[in-house]
mmCIF file of the N, C-alpha and C atoms, coordinates in Angstrom:
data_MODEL
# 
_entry.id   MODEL 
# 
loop_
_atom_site.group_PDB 
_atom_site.id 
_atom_site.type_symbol 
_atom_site.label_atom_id 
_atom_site.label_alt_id 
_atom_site.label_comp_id 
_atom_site.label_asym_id 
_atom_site.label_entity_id 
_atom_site.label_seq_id 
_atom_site.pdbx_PDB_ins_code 
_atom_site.Cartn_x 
_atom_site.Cartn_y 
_atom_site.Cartn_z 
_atom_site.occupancy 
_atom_site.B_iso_or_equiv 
_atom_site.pdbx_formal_charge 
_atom_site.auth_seq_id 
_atom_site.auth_comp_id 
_atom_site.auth_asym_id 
_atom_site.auth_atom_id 
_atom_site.pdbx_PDB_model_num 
ATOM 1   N N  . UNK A 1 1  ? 79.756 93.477  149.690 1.00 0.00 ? 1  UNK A N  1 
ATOM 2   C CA . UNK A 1 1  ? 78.454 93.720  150.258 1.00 0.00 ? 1  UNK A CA 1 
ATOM 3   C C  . UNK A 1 1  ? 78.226 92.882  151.520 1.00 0.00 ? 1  UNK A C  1 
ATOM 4   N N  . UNK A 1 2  ? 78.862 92.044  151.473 1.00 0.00 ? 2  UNK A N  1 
ATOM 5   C CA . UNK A 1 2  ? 78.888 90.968  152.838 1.00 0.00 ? 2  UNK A CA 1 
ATOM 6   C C  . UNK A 1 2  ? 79.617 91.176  154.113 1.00 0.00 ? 2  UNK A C  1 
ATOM 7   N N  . UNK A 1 3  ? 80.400 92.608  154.103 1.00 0.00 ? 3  UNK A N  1 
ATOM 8   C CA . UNK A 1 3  ? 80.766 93.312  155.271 1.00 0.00 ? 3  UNK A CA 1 
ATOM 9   C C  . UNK A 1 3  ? 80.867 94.692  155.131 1.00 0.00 ? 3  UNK A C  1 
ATOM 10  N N  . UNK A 1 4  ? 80.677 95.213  156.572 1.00 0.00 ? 4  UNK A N  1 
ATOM 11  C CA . UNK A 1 4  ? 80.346 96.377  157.257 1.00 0.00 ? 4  UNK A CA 1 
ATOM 12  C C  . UNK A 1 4  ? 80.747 97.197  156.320 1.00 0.00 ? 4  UNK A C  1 
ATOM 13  N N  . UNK A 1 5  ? 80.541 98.952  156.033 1.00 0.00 ? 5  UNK A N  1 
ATOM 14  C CA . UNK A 1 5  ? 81.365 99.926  155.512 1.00 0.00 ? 5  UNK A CA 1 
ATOM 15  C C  . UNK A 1 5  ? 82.581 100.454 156.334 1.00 0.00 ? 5  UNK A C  1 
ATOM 16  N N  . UNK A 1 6  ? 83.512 100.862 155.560 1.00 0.00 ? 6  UNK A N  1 
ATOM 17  C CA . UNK A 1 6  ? 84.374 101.586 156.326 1.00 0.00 ? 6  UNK A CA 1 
ATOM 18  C C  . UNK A 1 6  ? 84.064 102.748 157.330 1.00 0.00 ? 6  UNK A C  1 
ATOM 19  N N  . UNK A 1 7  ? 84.379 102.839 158.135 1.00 0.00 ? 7  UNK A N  1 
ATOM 20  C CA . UNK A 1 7  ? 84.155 104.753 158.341 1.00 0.00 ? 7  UNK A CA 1 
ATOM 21  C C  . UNK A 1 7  ? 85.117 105.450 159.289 1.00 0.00 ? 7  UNK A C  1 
ATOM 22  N N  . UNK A 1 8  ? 85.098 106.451 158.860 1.00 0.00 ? 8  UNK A N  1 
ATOM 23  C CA . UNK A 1 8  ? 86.132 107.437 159.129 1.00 0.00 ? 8  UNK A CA 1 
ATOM 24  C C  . UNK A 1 8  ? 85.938 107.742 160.389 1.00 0.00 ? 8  UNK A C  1 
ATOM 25  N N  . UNK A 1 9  ? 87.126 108.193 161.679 1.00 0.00 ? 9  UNK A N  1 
ATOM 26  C CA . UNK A 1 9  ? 87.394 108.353 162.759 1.00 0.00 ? 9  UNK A CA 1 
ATOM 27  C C  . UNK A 1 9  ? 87.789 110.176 162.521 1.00 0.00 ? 9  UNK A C  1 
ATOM 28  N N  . UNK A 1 10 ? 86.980 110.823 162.937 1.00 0.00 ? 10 UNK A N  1 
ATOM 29  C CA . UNK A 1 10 ? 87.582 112.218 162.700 1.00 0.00 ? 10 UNK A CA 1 
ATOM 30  C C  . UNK A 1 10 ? 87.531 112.906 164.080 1.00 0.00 ? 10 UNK A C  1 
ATOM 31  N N  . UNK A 1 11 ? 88.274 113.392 165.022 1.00 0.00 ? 11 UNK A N  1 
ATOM 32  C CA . UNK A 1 11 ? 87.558 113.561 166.392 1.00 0.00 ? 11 UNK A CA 1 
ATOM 33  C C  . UNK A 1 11 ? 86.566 112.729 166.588 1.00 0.00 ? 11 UNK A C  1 
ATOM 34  N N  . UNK A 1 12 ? 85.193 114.205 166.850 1.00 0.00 ? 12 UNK A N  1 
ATOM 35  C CA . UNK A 1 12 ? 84.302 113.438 167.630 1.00 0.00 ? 12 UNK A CA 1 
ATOM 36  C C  . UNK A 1 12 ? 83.562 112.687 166.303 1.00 0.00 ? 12 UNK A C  1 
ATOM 37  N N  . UNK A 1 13 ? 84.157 113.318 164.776 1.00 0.00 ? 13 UNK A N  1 
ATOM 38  C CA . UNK A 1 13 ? 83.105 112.812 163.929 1.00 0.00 ? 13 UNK A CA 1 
ATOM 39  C C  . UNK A 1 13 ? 83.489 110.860 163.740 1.00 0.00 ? 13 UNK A C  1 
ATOM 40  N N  . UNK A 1 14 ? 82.354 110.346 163.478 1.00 0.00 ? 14 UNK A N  1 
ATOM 41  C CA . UNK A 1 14 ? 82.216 109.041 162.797 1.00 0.00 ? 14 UNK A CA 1 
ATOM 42  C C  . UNK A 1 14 ? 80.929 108.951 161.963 1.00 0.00 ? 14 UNK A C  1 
ATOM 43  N N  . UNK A 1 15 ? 81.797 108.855 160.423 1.00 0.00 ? 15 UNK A N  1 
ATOM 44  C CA . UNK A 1 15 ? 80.383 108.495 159.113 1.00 0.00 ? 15 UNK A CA 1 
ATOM 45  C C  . UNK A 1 15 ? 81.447 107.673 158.657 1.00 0.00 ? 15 UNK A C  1 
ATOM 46  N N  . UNK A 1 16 ? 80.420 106.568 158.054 1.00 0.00 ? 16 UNK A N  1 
ATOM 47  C CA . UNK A 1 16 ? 81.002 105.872 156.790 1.00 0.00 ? 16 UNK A CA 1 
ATOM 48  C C  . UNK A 1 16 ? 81.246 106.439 155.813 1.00 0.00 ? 16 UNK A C  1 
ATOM 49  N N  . UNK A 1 17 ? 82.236 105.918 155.259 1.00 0.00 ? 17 UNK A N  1 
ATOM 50  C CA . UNK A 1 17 ? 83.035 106.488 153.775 1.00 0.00 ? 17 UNK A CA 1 
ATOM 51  C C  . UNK A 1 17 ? 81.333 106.794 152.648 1.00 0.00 ? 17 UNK A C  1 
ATOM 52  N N  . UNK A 1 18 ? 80.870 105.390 152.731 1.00 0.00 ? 18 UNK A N  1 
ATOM 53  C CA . UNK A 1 18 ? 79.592 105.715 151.633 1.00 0.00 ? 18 UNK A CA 1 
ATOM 54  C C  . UNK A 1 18 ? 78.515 107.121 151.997 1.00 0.00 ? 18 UNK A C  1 
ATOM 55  N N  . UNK A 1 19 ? 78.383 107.248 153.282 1.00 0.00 ? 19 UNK A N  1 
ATOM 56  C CA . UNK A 1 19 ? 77.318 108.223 153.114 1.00 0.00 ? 19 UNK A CA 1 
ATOM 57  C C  . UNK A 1 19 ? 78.610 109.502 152.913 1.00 0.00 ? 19 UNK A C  1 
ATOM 58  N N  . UNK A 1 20 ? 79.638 109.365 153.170 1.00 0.00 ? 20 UNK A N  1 
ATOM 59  C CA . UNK A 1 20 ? 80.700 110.560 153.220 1.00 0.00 ? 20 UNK A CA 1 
ATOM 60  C C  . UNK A 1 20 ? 80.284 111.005 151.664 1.00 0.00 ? 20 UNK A C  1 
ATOM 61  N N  . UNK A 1 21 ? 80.815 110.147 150.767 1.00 0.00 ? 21 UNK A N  1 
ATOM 62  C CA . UNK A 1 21 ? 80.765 110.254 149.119 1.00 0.00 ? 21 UNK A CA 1 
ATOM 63  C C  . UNK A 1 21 ? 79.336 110.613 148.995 1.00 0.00 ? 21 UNK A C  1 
ATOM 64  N N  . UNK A 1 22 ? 78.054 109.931 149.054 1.00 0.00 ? 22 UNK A N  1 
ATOM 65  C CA . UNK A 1 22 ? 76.914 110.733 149.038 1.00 0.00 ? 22 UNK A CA 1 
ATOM 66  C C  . UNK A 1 22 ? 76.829 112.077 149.852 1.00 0.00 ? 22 UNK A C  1 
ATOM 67  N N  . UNK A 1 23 ? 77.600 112.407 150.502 1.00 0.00 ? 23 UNK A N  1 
ATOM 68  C CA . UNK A 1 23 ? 76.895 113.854 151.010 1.00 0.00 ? 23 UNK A CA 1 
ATOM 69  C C  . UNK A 1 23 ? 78.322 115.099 150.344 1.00 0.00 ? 23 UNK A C  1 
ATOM 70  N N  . UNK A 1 24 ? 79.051 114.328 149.940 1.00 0.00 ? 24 UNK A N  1 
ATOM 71  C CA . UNK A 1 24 ? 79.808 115.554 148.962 1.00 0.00 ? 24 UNK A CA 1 
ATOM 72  C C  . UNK A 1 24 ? 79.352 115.501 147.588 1.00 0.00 ? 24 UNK A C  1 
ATOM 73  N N  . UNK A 1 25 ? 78.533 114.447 147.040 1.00 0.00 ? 25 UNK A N  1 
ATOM 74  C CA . UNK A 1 25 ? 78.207 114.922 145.923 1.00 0.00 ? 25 UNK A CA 1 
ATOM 75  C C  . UNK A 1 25 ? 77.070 115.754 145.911 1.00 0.00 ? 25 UNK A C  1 
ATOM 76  N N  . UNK A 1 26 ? 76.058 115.375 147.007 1.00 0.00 ? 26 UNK A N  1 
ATOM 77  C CA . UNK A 1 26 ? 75.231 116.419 147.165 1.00 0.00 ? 26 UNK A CA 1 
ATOM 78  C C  . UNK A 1 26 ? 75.539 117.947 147.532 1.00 0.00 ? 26 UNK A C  1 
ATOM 79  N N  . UNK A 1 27 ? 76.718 117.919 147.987 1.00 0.00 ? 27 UNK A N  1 
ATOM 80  C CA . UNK A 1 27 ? 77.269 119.349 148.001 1.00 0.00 ? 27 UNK A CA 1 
ATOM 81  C C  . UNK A 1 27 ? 77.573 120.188 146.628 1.00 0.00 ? 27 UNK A C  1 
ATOM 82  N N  . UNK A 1 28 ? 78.547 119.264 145.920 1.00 0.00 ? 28 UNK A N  1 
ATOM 83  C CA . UNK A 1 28 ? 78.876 119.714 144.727 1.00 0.00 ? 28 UNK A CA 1 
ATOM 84  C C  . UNK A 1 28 ? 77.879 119.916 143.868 1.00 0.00 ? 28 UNK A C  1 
ATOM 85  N N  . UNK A 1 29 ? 76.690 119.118 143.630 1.00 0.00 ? 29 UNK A N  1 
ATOM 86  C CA . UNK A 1 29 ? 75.373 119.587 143.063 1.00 0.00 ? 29 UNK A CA 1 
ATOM 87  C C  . UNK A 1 29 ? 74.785 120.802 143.241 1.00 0.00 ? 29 UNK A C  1 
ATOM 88  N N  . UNK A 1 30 ? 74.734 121.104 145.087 1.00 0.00 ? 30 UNK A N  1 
ATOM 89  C CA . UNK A 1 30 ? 74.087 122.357 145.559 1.00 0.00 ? 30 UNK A CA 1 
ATOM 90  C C  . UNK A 1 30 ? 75.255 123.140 144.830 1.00 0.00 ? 30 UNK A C  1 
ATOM 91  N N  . UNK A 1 31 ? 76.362 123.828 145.247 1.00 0.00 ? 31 UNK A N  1 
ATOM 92  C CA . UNK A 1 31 ? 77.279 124.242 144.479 1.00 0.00 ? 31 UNK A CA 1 
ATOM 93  C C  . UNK A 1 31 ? 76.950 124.599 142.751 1.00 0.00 ? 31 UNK A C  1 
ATOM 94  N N  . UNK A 1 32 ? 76.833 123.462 142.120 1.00 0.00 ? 32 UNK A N  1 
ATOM 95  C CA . UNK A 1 32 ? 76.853 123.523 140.629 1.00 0.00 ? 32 UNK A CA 1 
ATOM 96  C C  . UNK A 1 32 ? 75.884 124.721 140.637 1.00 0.00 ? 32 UNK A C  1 
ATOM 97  N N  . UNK A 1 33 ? 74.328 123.784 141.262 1.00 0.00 ? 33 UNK A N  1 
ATOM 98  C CA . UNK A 1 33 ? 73.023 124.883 141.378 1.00 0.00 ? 33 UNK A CA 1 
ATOM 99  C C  . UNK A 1 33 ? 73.106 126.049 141.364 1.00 0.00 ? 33 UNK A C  1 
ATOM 100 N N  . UNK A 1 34 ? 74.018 126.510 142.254 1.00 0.00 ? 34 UNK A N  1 
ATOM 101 C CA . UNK A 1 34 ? 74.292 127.867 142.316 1.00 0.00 ? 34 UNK A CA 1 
ATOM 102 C C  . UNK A 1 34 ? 75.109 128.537 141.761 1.00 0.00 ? 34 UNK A C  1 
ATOM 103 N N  . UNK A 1 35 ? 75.984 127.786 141.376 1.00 0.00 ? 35 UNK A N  1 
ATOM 104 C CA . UNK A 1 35 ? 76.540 128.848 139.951 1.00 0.00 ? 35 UNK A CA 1 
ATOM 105 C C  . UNK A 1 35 ? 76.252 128.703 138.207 1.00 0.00 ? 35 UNK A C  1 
ATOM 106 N N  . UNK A 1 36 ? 75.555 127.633 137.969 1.00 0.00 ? 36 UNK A N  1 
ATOM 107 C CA . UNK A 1 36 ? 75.517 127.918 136.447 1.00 0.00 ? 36 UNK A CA 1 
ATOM 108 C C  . UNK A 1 36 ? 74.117 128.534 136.178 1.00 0.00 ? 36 UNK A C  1 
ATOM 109 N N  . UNK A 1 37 ? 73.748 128.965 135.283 1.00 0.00 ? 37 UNK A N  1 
ATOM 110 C CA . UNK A 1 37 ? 72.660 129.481 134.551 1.00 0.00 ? 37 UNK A CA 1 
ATOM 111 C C  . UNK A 1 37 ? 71.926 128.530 134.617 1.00 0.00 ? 37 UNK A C  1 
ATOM 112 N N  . UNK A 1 38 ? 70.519 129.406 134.964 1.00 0.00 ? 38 UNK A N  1 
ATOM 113 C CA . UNK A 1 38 ? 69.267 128.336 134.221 1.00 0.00 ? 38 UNK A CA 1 
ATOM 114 C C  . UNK A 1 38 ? 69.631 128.262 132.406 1.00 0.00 ? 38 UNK A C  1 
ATOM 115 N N  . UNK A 1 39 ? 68.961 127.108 132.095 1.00 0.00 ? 39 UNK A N  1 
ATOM 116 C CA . UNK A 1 39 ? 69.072 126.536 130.478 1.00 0.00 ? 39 UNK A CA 1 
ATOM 117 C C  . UNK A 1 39 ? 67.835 127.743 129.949 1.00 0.00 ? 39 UNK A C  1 
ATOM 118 N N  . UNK A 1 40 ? 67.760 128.447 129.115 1.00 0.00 ? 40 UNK A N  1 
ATOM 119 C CA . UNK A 1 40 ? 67.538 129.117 128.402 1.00 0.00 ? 40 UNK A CA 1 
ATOM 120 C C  . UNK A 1 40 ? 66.826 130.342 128.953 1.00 0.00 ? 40 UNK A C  1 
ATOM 121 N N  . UNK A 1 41 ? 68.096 130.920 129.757 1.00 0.00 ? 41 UNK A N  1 
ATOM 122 C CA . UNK A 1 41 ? 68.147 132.242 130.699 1.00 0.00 ? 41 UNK A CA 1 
ATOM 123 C C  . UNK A 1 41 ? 68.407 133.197 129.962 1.00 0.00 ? 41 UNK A C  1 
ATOM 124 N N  . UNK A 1 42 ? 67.524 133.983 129.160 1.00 0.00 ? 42 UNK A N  1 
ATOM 125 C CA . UNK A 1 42 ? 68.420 135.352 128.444 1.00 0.00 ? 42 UNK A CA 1 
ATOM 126 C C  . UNK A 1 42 ? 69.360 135.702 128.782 1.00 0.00 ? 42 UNK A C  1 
ATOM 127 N N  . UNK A 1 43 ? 70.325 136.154 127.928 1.00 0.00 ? 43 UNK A N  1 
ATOM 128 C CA . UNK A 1 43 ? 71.456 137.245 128.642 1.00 0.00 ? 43 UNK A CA 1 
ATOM 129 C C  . UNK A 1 43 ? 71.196 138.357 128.292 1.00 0.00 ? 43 UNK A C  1 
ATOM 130 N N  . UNK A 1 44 ? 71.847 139.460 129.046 1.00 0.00 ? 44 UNK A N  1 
ATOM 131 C CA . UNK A 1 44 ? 71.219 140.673 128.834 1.00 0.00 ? 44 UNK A CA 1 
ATOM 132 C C  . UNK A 1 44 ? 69.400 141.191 128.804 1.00 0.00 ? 44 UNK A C  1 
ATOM 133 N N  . UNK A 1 45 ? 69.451 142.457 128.070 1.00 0.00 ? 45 UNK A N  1 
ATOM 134 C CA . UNK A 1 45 ? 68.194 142.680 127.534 1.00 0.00 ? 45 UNK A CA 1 
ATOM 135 C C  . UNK A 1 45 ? 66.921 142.706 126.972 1.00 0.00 ? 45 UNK A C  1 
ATOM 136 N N  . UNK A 1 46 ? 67.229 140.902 126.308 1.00 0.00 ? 46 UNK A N  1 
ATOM 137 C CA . UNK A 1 46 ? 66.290 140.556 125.161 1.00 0.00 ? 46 UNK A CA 1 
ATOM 138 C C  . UNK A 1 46 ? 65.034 139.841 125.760 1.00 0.00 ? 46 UNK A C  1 
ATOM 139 N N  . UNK A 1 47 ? 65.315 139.159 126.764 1.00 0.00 ? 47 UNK A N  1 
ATOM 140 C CA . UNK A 1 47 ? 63.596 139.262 127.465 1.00 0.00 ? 47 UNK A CA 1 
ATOM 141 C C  . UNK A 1 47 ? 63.241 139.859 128.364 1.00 0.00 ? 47 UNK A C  1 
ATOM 142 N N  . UNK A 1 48 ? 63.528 141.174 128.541 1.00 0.00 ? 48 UNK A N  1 
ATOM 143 C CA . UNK A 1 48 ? 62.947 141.878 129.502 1.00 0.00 ? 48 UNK A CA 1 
ATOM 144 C C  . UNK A 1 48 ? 61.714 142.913 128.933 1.00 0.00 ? 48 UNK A C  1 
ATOM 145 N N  . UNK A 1 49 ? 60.608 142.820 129.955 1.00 0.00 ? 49 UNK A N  1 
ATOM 146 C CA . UNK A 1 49 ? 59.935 144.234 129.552 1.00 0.00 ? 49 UNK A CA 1 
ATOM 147 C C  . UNK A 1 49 ? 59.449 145.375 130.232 1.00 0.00 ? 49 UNK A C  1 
ATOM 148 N N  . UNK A 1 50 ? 60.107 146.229 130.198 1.00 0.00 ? 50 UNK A N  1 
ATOM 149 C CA . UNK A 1 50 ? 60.099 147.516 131.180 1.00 0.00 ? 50 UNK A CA 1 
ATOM 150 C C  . UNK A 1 50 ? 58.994 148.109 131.160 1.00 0.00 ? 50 UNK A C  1 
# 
């Protein structure tokens, strides 16, 4: 904690390693978001009403 973070030289990019790891987990979250089911999402037919 008593020195600087690393950070990555990519071309023109420069981020530190730490916000690097925070902004791919926030990816993988958005990601998750979008593919699993809401928690107690009917399947099929059984709560629908036409």
């Amino acid at each position: 904690m008593d020195q600087p973070a690393g950070y990555l030289h990519w071309g023109f990019i420069l981020i530190s390693y730490p916000n690097l790891i925070l902004i791919g987990i926030m990816v993988v979250l958005f990601v998750a978001a979008l593919l699993l089911p809401f928690p107690g999402h009917a399947s099929g037919d059984k709560g629908r009403k036409s």
